[in-house]
Residue, then its C-alpha position, 0 to 999 in steps of 0.5 A: x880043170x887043167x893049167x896052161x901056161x902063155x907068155x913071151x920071152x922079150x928083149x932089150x936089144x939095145x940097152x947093152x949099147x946105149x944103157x937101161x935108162x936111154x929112151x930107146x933102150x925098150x924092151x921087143x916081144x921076140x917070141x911066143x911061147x906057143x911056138x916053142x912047146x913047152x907043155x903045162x908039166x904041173x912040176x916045172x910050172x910049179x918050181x919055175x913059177x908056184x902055179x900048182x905047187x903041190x910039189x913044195x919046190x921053192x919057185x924061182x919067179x912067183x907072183x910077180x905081174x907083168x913088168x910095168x915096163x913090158x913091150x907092146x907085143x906082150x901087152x897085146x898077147x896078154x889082152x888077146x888071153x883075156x887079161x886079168x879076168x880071165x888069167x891068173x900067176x903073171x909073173x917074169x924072170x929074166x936070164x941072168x936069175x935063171x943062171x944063178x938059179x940052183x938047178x939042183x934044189x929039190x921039191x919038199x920029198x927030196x926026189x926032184x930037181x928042178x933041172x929034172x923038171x925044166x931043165x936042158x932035157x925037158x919040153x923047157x929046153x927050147x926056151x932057154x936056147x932061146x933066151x940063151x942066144x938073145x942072153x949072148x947078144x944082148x946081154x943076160x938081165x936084157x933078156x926075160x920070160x914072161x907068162x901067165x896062166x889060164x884055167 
C-alpha cells in the first residue's frame, strides 16, 4: 500500500507587524500541497518527516501533530482527509527550521542527502519557493508547512 502526503503551507501575516501574542496575529491557510506536485518520494518524506523511514535519515520534523494553534483552512482540509482515523504522521516545520536544516546530511548508507532527496531540484522545489517568498514577506518562523499522510 503506498504512502501519500497532504497538507498546507500556512502563514501569520501579521504577526511580523503586531507580534506572535496580538490577537490578530493568526495563522491563514495559503496553499494546498495538491497544487504544488510534490509526489509521495518515500526518501524525502522519510528525511523530511520519518514516514517510511527505511532510509535511516534523521527527519527534520517527526511526529509532531497539528499545531494547536492551526488555521481554520487547514482544520477543515485534515477533516475532509478524514482526520485521525483515517490519517496518520501529522506534523509541521516552519521556514526559519528549514533554513537551518543541514541539507547535506546523509541517510544511514551514506549515499543520499537530503538536498538529493527534497531539496532545490526535486518535486520538493515548488513548495520551498512558496514558503521562501511568504518567508521574505511575512517573515521565516511565520511561515509553516504542515502535513499528513494516508495509506
Amino acid at each position: 500500500m503506498s504512502t501519500d502526503v497532504s497538507g498546507m503551507i500556512e502563514c501569520r501575516p501579521l504577526a511580523r507587524i503586531w507580534g506572535e501574542d496580538d490577537e490578530d496575529a493568526e495563522w491563514y491557510a495559503a496553499i494546498d500541497l495538491f497544487l504544488l506536485n510534490t509526489g509521495n518520494a518515500y526518501d524525502a518524506l522519510a528525511c523530511l518527516f520519518g514516514v517510511r523511514n527505511s532510509f535511516g535519515f534523521r527527519p527534520l520534523a517527526e511526529g509532531r501533530g497539528l499545531p494547536g494553534d492551526a488555521s481554520d483552512g487547514l482544520r477543515n482540509a485534515f477533516s475532509a482527509w478524514g482526520g485521525p482515523p483515517d490519517t496518520h504522521g501529522a506534523t509541521w516545520i516552519n521556514w526559519a527550521e528549514l533554513q537551518a536544516a543541514n541539507w547535506d546530511e546523509t541517510d544511514r548508507s551514506g549515499t543520499l542527502s537530503r538536498h538529493t532527496v527534497a531539496g532545490a531540484g526535486t518535486h520538493w522545489a515548488p513548495v520551498w519557493d512558496v514558503m521562501r517568498t511568504l518567508a521574505e514577506l511575512h517573515g521565516p518562523e511565520h511561515v509553516r508547512l504542515v502535513v499528513w499522510f494516508d495509506g
